[in-house]
C-alpha positions as CSV (number, residue, x, y, z in Angstrom):
1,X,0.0,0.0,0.0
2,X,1.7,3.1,-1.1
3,X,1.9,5.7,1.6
4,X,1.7,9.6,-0.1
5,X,5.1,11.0,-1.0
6,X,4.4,14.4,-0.5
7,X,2.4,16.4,2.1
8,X,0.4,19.0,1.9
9,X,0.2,22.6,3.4
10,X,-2.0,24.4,5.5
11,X,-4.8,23.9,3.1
12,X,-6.3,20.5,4.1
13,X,-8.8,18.9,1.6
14,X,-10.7,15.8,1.1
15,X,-9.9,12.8,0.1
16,X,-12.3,10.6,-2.2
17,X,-12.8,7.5,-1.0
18,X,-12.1,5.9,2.7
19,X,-9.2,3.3,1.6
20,X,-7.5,6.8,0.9
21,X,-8.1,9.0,3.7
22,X,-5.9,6.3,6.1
23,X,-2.9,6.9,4.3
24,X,-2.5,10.4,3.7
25,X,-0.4,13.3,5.6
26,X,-1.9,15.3,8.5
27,X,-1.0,17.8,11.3
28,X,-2.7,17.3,14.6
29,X,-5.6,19.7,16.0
30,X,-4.4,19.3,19.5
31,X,-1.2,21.6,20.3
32,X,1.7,18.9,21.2
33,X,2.4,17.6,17.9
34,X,4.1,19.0,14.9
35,X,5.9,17.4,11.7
36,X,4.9,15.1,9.0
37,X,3.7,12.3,10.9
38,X,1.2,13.9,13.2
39,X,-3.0,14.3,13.4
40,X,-5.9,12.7,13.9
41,X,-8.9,12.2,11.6
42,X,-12.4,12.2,13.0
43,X,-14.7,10.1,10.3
44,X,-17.9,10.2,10.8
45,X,-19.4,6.9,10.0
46,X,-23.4,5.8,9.7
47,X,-22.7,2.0,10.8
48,X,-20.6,0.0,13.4
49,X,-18.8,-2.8,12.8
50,X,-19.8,-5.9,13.6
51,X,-16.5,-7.2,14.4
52,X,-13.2,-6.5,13.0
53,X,-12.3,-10.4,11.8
54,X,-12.5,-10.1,8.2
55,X,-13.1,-13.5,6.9
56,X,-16.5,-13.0,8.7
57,X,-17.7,-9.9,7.9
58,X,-19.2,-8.1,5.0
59,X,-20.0,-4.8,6.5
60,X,-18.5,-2.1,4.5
61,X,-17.2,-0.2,8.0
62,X,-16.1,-3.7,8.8
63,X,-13.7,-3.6,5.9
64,X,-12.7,0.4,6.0
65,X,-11.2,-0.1,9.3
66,X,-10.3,-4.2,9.2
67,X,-8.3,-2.8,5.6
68,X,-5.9,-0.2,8.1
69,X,-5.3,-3.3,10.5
70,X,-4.8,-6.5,7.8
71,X,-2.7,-6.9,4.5
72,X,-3.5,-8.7,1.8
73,X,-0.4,-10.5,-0.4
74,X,-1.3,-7.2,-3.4
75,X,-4.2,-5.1,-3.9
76,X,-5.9,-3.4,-6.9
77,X,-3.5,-0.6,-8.2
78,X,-4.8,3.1,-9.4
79,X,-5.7,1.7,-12.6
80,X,-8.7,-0.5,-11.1
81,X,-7.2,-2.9,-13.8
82,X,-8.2,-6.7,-12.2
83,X,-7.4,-8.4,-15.0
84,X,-3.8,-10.2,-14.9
85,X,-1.2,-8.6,-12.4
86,X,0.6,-6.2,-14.4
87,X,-1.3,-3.2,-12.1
88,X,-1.0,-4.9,-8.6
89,X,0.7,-3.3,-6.4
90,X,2.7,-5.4,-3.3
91,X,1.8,-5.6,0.0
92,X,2.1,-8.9,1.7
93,X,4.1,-10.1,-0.8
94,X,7.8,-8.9,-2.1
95,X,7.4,-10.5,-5.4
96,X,5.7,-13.5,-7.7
97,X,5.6,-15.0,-10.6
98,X,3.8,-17.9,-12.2
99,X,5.6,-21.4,-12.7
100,X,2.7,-22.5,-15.1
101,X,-0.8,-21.3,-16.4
102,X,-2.4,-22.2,-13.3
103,X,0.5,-22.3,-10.8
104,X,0.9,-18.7,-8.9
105,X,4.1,-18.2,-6.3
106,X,4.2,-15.5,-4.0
107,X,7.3,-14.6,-2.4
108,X,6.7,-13.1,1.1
109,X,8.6,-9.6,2.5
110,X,10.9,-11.2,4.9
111,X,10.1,-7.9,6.7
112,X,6.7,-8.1,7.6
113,X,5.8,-9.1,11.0
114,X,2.3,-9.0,13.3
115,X,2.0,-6.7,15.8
116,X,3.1,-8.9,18.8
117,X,6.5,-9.2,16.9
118,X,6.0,-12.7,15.6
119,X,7.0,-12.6,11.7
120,X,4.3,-12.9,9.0
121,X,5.1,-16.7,7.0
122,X,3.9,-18.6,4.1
123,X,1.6,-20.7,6.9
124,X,-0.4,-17.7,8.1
125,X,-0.8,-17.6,4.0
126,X,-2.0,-21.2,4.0
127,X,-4.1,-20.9,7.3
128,X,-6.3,-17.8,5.6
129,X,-7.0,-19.6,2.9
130,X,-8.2,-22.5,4.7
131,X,-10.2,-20.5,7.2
132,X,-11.5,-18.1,4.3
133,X,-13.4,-21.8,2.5
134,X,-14.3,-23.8,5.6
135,X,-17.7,-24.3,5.6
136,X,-17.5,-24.2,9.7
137,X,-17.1,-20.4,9.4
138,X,-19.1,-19.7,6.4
139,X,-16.8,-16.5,5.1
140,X,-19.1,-14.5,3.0
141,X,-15.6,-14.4,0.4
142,X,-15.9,-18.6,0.6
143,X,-18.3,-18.4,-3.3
144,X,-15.2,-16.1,-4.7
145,X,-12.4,-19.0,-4.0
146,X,-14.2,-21.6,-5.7
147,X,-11.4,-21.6,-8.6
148,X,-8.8,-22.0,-6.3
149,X,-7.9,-25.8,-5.8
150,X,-5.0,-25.4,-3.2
151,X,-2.8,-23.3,-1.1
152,X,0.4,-24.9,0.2
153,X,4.1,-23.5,1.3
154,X,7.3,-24.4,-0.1
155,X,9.0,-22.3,2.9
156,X,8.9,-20.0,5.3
157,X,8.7,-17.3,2.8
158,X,7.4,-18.9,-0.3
159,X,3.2,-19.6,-0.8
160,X,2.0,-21.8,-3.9
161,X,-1.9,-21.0,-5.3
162,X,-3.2,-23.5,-7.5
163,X,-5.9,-23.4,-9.7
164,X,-9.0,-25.1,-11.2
165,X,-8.5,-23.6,-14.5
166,X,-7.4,-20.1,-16.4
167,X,-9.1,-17.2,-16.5
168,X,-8.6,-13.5,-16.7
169,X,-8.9,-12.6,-13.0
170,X,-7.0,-15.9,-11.3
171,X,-4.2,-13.2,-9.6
172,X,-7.4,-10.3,-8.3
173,X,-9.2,-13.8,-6.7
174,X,-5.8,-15.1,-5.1
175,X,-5.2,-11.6,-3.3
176,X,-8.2,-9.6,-2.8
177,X,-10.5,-11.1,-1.0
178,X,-7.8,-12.8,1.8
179,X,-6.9,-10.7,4.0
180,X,-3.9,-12.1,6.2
181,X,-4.5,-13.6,9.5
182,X,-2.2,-14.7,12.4
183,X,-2.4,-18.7,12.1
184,X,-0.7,-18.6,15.9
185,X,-3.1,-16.5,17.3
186,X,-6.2,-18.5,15.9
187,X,-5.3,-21.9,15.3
188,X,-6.4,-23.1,18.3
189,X,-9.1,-21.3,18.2
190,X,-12.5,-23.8,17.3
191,X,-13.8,-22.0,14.3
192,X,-17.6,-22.1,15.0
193,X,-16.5,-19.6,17.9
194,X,-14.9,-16.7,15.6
195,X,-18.0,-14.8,15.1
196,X,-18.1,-14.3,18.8
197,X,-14.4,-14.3,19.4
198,X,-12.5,-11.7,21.7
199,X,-9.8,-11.5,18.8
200,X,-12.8,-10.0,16.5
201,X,-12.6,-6.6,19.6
202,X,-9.3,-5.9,19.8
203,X,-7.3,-7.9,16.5
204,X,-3.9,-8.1,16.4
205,X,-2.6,-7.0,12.5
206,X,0.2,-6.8,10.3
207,X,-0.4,-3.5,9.0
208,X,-0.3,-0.2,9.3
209,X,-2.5,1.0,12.1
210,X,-3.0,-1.3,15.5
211,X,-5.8,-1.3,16.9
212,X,-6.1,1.0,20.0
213,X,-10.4,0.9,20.8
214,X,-13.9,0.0,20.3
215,X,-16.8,1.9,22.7
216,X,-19.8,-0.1,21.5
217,X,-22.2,2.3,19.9
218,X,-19.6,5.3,19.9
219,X,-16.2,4.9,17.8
220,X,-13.5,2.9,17.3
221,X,-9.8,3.9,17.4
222,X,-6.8,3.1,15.7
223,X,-2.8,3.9,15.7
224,X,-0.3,4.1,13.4
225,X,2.6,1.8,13.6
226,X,5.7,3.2,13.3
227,X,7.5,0.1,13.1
228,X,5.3,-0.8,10.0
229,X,8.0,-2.3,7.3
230,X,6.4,-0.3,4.8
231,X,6.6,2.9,5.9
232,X,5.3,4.6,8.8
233,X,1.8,6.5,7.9
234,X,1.5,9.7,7.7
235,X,-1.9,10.4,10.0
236,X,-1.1,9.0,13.7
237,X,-4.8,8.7,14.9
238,X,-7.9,7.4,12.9
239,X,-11.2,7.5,14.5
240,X,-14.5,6.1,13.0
241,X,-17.4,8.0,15.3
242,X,-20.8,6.1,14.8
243,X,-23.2,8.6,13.6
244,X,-26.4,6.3,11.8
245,X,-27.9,10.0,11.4
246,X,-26.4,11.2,8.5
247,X,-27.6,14.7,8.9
248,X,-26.5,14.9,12.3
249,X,-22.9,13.3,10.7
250,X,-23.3,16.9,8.4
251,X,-23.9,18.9,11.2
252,X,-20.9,17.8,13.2
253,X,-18.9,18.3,10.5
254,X,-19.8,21.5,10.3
255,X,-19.4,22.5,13.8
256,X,-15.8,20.7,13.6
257,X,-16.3,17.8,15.9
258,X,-15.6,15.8,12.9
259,X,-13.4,16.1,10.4
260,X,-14.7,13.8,7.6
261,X,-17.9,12.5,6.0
262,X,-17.5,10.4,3.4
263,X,-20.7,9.5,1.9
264,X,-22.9,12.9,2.0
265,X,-26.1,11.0,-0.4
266,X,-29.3,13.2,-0.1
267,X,-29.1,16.3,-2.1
268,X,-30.0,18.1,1.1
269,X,-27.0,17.1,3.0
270,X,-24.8,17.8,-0.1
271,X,-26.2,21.4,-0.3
272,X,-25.5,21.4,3.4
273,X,-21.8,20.7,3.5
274,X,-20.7,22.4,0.1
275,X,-22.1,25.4,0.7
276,X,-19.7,25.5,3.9
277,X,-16.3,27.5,2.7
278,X,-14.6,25.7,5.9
279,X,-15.4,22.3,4.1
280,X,-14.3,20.8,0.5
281,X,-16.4,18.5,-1.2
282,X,-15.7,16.1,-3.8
283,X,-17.6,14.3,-5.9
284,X,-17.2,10.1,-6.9
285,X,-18.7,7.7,-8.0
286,X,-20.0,4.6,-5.9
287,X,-19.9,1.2,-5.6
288,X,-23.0,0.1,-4.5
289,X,-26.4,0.3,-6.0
290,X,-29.9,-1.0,-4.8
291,X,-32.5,-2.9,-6.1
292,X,-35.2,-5.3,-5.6
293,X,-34.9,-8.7,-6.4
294,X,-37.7,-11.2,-7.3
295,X,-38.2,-14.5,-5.9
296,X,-38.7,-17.2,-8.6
297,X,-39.4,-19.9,-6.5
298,X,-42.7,-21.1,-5.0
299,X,-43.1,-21.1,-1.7
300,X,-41.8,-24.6,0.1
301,X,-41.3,-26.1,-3.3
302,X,-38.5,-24.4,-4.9
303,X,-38.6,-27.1,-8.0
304,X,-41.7,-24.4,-8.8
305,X,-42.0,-21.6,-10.2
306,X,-43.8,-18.7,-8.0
307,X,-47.0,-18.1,-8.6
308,X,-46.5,-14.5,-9.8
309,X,-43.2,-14.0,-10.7
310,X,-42.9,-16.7,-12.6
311,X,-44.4,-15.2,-15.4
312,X,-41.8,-12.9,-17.3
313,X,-44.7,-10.9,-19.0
314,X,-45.6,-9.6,-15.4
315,X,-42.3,-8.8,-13.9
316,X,-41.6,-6.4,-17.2
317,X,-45.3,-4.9,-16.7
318,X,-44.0,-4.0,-12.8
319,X,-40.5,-2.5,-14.3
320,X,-42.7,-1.1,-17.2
321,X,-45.1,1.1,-14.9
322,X,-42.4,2.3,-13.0
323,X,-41.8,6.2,-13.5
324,X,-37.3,5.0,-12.0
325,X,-35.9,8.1,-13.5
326,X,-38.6,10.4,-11.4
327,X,-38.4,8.4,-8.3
328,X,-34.6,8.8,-8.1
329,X,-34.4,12.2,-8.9
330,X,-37.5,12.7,-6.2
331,X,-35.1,11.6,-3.6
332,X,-31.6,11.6,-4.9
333,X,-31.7,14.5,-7.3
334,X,-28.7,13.8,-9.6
335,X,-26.8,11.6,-7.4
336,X,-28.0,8.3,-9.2
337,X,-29.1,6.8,-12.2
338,X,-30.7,3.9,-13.3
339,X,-28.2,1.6,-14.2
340,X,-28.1,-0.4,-17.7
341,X,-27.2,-3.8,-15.4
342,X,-26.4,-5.2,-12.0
343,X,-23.5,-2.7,-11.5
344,X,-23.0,0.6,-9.9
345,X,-21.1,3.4,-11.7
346,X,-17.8,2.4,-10.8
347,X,-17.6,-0.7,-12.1
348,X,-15.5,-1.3,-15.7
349,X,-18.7,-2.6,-17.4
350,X,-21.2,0.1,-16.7
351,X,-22.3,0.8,-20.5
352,X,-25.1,3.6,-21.0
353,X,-26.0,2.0,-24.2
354,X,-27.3,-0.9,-23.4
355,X,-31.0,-0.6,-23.6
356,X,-33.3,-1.1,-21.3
357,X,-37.3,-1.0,-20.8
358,X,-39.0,2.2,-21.0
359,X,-41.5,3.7,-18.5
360,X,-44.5,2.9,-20.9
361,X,-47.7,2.3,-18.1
362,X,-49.4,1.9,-21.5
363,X,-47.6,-1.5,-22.5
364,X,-47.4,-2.0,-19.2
365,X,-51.3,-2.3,-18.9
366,X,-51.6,-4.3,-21.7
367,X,-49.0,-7.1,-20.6
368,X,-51.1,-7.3,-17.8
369,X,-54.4,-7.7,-18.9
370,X,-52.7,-10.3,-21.7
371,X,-51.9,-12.1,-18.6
372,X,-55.4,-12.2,-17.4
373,X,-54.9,-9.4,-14.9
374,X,-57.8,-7.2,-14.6
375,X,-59.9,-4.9,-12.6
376,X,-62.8,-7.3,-12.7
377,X,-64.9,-5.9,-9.7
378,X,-63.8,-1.7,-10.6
379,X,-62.0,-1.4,-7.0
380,X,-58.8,-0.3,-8.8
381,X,-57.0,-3.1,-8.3
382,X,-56.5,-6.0,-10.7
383,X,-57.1,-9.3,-9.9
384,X,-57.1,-12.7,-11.8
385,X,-59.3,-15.8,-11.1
386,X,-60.8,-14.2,-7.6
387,X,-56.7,-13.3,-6.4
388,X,-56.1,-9.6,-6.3
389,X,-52.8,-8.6,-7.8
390,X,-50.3,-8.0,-4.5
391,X,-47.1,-9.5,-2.7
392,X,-45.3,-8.4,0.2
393,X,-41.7,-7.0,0.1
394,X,-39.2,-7.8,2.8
395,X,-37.0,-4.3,3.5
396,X,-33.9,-4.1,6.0
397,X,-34.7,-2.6,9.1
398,X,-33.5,1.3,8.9
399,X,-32.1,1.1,5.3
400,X,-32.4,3.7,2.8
401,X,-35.1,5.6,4.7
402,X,-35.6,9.6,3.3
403,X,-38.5,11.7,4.4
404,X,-38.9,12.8,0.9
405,X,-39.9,9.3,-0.1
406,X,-43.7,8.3,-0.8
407,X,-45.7,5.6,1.2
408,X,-44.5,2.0,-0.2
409,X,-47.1,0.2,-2.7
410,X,-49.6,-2.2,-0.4
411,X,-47.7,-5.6,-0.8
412,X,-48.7,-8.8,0.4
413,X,-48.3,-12.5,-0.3
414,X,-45.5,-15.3,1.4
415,X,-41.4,-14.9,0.5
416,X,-42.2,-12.7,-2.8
417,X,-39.4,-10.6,-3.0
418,X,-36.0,-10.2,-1.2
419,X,-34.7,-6.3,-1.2
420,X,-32.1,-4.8,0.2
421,X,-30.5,-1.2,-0.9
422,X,-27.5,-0.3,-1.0
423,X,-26.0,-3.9,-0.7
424,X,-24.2,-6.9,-3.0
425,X,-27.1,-8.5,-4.9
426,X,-29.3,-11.4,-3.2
427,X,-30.5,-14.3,-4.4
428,X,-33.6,-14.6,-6.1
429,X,-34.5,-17.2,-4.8
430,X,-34.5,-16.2,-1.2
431,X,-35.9,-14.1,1.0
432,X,-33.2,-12.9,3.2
433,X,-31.6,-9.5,2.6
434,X,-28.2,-8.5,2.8
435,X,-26.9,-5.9,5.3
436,X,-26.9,-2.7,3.7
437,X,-23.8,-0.9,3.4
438,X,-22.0,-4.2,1.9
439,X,-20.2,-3.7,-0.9
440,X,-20.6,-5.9,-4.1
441,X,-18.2,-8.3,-5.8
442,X,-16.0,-7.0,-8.8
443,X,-17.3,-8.6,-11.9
444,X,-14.9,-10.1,-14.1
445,X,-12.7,-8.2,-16.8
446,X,-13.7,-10.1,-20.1
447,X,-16.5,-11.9,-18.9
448,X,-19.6,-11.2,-20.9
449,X,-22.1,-8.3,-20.4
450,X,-25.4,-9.2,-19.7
451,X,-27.7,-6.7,-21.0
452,X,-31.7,-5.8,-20.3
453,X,-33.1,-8.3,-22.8
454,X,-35.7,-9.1,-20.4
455,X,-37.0,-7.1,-17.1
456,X,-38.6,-7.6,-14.0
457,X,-39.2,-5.8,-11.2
458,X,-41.3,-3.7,-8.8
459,X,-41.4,-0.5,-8.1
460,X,-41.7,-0.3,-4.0
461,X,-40.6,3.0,-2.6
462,X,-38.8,6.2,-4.1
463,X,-35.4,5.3,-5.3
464,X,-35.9,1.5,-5.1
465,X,-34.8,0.0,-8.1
466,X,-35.7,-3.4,-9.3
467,X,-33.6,-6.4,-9.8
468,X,-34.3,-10.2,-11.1
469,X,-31.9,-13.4,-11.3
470,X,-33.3,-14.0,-14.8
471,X,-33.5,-10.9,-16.6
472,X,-32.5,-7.4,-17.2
473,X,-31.5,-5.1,-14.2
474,X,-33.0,-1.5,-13.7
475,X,-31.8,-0.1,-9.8
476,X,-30.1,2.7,-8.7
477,X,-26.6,3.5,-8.6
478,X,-25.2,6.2,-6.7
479,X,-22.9,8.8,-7.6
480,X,-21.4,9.7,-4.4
481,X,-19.9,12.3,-2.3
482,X,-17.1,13.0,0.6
483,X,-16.6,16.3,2.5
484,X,-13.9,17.2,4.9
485,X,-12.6,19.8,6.5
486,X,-10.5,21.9,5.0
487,X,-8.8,22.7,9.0
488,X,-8.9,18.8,9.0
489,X,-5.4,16.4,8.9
490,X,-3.8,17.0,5.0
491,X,-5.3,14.9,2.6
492,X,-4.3,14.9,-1.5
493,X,-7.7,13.7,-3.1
494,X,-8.1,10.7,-5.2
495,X,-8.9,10.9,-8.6
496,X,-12.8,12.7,-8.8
């Protein structure tokens, strides 16, 4: 992880994106510490970990503060390239190469050690892996190492991946989703416990913040390491202060009791901070989107097709009669769009062109009444063979809540549809939800695009966006934006 080579002035401005604001230079706001490696940096979070052990956690705090405290062997360089390894850059690792098409070595920095003092080896290497795919602790990252067939050691220093089979992103799936863990610190540890284990409050890392803190329900604190072989960082302190409000995270930004924000997402709150001269904002674009996903199955019988959505013509009637483009801008104003596919704007495949259904409530209409959904009895509501045309929708607790949006559509019905918003995409076929706030999977560089050639969805609250396993995708993805202080710890941007 490269640490900035140059620091900044007086004038302190924001960085982009979270996995940068860690790394960058800083002077302190207390009196007591001048110099280049000074500060601390207030970030004003809306969720709380649920425990800083990454191979069981998906939260996206989780990983912004687990990311400070764990290497991986390389990560993702400025490119965003993830096909090959031409753009990784080292972390973990000193060096690799491959000995054949599906043989990958990495060479370990002799250097690297965990914060106890005990040096990081090829076994700790071997141990994540085989923690990360045990079925005992059910990593959410476990589906993403299926092409791996083996990790094993040559030496102290020396780690061998093997895979299944060649494809474009074999070197992105052997580093990014492991991070490192201390094999001597958890191998004794029985592995149904980890969810619940003391490790998960107060890790012990290789990188280049240790862990310092965690008040439940307030913050959580971090240090840097000086002795980090990479470099010492540049900001001493990090604190992430749990603030679920994210108008009340504006307003202490504003009144200087933090000094960061990084996702700002109602237009109001972004009209707040920017028009602030004491704060800088910065626009970027996200990598999450929402959406609602269908469930094909019949309920108890999953051989069967629902009794709704298993008709195609329907799902594209719901997507159809769906006004997405004024719903979003209702709510979000011109911070999202509805995406062409199961991506948010970040991602290397977004593609405006592809085309998608219209809002047409005309064809709409007539899809459904081809279907044999009517008004048959003139209460305004269409029903076939005695059944009125409703399901029920399953929503996170507390996600995506805005005052601007309208009342939800009157659903009913068992296990119809599984929704969650922002989050990685759920299963079709099932009901539970993702946490919001996770972040979604890469796709693959190469691998084909899959474009709306059939819809289904629907339209459930302002800003939710629909989503099937079958079909085309029609959601919203955000285009973000951070705000810091400008009196807050020296920061150099990322790229806007």
């Amino acid at each position: 992880m490269p640490t900035p080579r140059t620091r900044l002035s007086d004038r302190r401005i924001a960085t982009l994106a979270l996995a940068a604001l860690a790394w960058l230079t800083a002077c302190e706001r207390p009196v007591g510490c001048t110099g280049d490696y000074c500060g601390t940096l207030v970030i004003a979070t809306a969720g709380e970990p649920d425990i800083l052990l990454p191979v069981v956690s998906e939260f996206s705090v989780t990983r912004d503060v687990a990311d400070r405290l764990f290497l991986k062997l390389a990560d993702v360089g400025p490119s965003g390239n993830t096909s090959g390894d031409e753009d990784f850059q080292p972390q973990l690792a000193e060096r690799w190469e491959w000995d054949a098409p599906t043989t990958l070595v990495f060479h370990l920095d002799p250097r690297a050690r965990w914060q106890d003092g005990q040096p990081v080896t090829a076994a700790d290497v071997a141990f994540t892996y085989d923690a990360y795919t045990d079925t005992l602790v059910n990593s959410p990252f476990r589906p993403s190492l299926r092409q791996i067939a083996a990790v094993t050691t040559r030496d102290s220093l020396t780690v061998v991946f093997r895979f299944r089979q060649r494809y474009p992103e074999m070197f992105y799936d052997a580093v990014y989703h492991l991070r490192i863990l201390p094999a001597h610190l958890l191998r004794e540890l029985p592995r149904t416990q980890w969810r619940s284990a003391p490790f998960g409050r107060a890790p012990v890392g290789d990188g280049p913040y240790r862990f310092v803190a965690w008040k439940a329900g307030e913050s959580i604190e971090i240090a840097a390491d000086s002795t980090f072989f990479r470099g010492r960082p540049h900001i001493r302190r990090v604190i992430w202060r749990f603030t679920p409000d994210q108008t009340v995270a504006v307003t202490q930004l504003i009144a200087g009791d933090a000094d960061a924000v990084e996702v700002l997402v109602s237009p109001d709150n972004v009209q707040r901070a920017c028009a602030e001269p004491q704060l800088a904002c910065y626009p970027y674009k996200g990598a999450a989107y929402g959406y609602v996903a269908f469930n094909l199955a019949a309920q108890g019988d999953t051989s069967k097709p629902h009794p709704l959505f298993g008709d195609r013509d329907l799902r594209r009637a719901l997507v159809m009669a769906t006004d997405r483009e004024r719903l979003l801008h209702n709510v979000f104003g011109d911070l999202a769009k509805v995406p062409p596919g199961p991506m948010p704007q970040l991602w290397w495949i977004w593609d405006p062109e592809i085309r998608g259904l219209p809002d047409d409530s005309g064809q709409a209409a007539r899809l459904l009444t081809r279907s044999g959904w009517i008004d048959s009895d003139g209460d305004g509501i269409r029903d076939k063979d005695g059944h009125p045309l409703s399901f029920r929708l399953l929503v996170p607790h507390g996600c995506c809540r805005s005052s601007s949006e309208p009342p939800a559509w009157t659903c009913r019905s068992t296990r119809s549809i599984s929704a969650c918003s922002p989050s990685a995409p759920a299963r079709a076929d099932s009901t539970p939800s993702l946490p919001c706030g996770t972040r979604t999977r890469r796709p693959r560089r190469g691998s084909p695009r899959r474009g709306p050639a059939e819809a289904s969805g629907a339209p459930i609250t302002a800003g939710t966006t629909i989503r099937t396993w079958t079909g085309s995708w029609t959601r919203r993805s955000f285009r973000r934006g951070a705000a810091i202080r400008r009196d807050a710890p020296g920061a150099r941007p990322s790229r806007p």
